[in-house]
N, C-alpha and C positions, 0 to 999 in steps of 0.2 A: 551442442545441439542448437539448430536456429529457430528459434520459437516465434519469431518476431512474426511471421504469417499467422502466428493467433490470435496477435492485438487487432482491434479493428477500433475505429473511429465511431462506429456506427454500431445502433444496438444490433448485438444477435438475434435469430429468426428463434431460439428459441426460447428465451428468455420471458419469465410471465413479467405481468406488468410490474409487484413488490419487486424484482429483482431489477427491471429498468430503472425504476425506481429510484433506488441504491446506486447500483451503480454508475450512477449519473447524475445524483445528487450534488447541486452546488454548494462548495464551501467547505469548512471542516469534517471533516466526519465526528471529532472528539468531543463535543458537544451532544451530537446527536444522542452519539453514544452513552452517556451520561445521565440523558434523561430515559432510558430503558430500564438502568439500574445501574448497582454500586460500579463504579466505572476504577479498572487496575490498569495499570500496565508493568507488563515485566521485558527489563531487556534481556534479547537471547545471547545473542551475539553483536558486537560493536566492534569493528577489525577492519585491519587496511590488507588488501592482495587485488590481485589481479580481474580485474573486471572479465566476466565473460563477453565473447563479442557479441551478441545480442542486447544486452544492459549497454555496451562502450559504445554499441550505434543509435541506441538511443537518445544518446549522450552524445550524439556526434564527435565520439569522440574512437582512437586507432583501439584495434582491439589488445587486449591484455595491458589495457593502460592502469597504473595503480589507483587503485581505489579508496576510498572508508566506504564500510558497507553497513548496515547499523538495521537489524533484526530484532521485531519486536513480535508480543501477542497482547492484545489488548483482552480484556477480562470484563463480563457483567454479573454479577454477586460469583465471582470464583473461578466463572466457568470462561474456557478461550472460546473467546466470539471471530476475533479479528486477528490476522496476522498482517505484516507490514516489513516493508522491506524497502529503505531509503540507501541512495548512492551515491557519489561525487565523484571527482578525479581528488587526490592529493591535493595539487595545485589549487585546485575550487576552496577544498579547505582549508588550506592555510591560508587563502585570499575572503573572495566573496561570503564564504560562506564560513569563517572561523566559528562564527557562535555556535557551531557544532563541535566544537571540541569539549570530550567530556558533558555531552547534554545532558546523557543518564538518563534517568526514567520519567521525563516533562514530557506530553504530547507535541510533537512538532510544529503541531497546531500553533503554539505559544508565538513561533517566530516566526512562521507563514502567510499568515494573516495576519499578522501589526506592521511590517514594513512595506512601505508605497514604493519601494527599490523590485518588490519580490512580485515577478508574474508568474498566474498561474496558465498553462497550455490546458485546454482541451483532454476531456478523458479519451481512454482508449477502455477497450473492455473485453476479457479473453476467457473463455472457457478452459483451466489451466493444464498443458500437454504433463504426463507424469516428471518429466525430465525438466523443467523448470524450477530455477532455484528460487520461488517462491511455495511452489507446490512442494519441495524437497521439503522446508518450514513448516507450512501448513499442516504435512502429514504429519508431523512431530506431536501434533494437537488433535488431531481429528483422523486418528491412520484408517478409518474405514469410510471415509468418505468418498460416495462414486463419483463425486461434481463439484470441481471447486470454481467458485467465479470470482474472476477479481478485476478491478478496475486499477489505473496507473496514472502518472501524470506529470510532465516533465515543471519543473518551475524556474524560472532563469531571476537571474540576480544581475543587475551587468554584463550579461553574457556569458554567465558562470550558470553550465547547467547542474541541478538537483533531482532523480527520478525517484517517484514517490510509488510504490506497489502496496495496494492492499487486495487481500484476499478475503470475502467472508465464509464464515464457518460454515459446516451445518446447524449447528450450536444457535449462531444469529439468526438464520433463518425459521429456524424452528421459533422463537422469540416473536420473531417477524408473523408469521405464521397464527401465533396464538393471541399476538395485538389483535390482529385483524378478525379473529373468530369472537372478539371477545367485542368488537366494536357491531358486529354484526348480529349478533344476541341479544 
């Protein structure tokens, strides 16, 4: 399925302001995260296979080229807020981007933001189609959820690209939600 018509560069029309927000928020997210509450992460899945051709053109890269795929959900006191979905080619990892081998449960954050080799591209930002192998993730966490929004973001290393997907919850918005009722009381 080609999803890639759902990314957009530019905020969505219907997105409130919290959600622009977010999703366009400079810099780590792990961090941010952290200061809302007890901050987890569990990995789901970590595997190499074939990239779909919407992630491998992200990636400009040919479709069904092999990948490491590396499936998380991030947690505030227990609860999944965040889910995430980082990719490569093979070749990226055993080159540019080794120090992904075996990361395990470190936010990515750790190695994104301390090296001056690693650019960050421009969000994108997608209201997510059911058939997206983010939303596939996300439902695993949140399976009644009618709206998932996530933001994405390629990072190059030497010309070695890295695509970064996160999706947030209903979970974190509602979190969101009650900052905001509670700063306005």
């Amino acid at each position: 399925m080609d999803t890639s018509h759902y990314w957009s560069s530019r905020p969505l029309s219907e997105l409130t302001g919290s959600e622009h927000h977010w999703l366009f928020l400079p810099g780590a997210l792990t961090p941010r995260l952290k200061a809302m509450g007890d901050y987890s992460i569990e990995v789901v899945e970590q595997s190499h296979g074939p990239l779909n051709p919407e992630e491998a053109q992200a990636l400009n890269l040919p479709p069904a080229t092999l990948g490491w795929v590396r499936e998380v959900v991030m947690k505030l006191d227990g609860e999944a807020c965040v889910t995430a979905r980082s990719l490569t080619s093979v070749p990226a990892l055993n080159g540019d981007w080794a120090d992904l081998n075996g990361y395990g449960r470190r936010p990515l954050a750790e190695i994104l933001y301390t090296s001056e080799q690693t650019l960050r591209e421009p969000f994108q930002c997608a209201l997510l189609p059911p058939g997206a192998p983010l939303a596939a993730l996300s439902y695993r966490f949140a399976p009644q959820a009618k709206r998932l929004l996530a933001r994405r973001s390629r990072f190059t290393r030497n010309g070695s690209a890295l695509l970064v997907s996160e999706c947030f919850l209903p979970a974190f918005w509602a979190r969101v939600e009650y900052a905001q009722a509670l700063k306005s009381a």
